[in-house]
N, C-alpha and C positions, 0 to 999 in steps of 0.2 A: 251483147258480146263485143259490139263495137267499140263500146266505151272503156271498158276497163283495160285495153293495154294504157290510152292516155290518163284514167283515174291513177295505173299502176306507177306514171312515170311522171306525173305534176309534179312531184315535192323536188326533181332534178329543178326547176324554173323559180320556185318560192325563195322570195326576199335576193334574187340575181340581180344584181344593177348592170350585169356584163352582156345579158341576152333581151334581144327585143319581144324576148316572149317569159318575160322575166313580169312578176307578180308580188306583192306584198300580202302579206300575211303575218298575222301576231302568234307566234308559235315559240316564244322565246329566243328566238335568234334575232338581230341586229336587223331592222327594217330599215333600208334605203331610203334617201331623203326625196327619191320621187316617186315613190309608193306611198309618200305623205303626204298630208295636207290640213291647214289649218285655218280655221273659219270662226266669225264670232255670229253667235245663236244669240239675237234680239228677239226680245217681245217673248222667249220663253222662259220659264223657270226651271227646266229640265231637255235633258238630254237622252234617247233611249241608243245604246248601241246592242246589236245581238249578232250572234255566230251565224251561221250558215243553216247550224243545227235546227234552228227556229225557222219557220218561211217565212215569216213577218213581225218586224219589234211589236211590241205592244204598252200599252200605259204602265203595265205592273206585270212582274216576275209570274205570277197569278195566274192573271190573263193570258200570256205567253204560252202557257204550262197546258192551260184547257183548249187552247185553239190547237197547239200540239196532239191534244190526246185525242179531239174532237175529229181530227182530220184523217189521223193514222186511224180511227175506229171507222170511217169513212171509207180508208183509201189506203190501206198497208202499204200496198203495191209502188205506192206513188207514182200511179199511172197519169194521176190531172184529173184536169188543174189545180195547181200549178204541178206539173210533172217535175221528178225528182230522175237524183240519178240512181237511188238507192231505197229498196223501201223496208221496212221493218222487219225484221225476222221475227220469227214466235217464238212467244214468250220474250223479245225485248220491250224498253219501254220508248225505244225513238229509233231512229235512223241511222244516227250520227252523235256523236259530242256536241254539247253546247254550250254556250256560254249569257249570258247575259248581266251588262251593266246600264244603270239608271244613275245619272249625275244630273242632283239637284241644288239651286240656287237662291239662296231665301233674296237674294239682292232681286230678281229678275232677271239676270245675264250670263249665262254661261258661255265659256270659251272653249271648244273642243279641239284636240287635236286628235284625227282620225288617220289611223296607219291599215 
């Protein structure tokens, strides 16, 4: 019960450049240039980024998908580890939305920019 008046009132703070408790987020509004950052990825050929929705990227969309299912058949609750703030209702298939993108390189160098 604690949690959900701040869960209720986060999206006031996403993408704020005006408040020091101001956060980025990719939700199709305008990301602040210091909720960004841009780094070059040597010595890999790929790049994994995922949502929140996922508790951890993985090699493949695949893989993502079974440690998903693996864990919520484990742990609906999302009690932990890793403790969540949300956990599955029945009859859903996740928690939350998710997203996930894989950016690959046949050169060996990807350049990411992460918001």
């Amino acid at each position: 019960m604690m949690m959900l008046p701040l869960l209720e009132t986060q999206h006031v703070f996403r993408n704020r450049d005006d408040s020091p408790y101001g956060f980025g987020a990719i939700d199709g509004t305008k990301v602040p240039r210091r909720f960004r950052e841009r780094f070059p990825v040597t010595g890999a050929s790929a790049v994994v980024m995922a949502s929140d929705g996922y508790v951890e990227p993985a090699e493949s969309l695949e893989e993502a998908e079974r440690h998903l299912a693996r864990l919520l058949r484990e742990d609906p609750l999302r009690l932990g580890p890793p403790p969540g703030t949300k956990g599955c209702a029945p009859g859903a298939t996740s928690f939350d939305d998710r997203a996930y993108l894989r950016l690959t390189s046949p050169g060996g160098s990807v350049m990411a920019d992460v918001a």
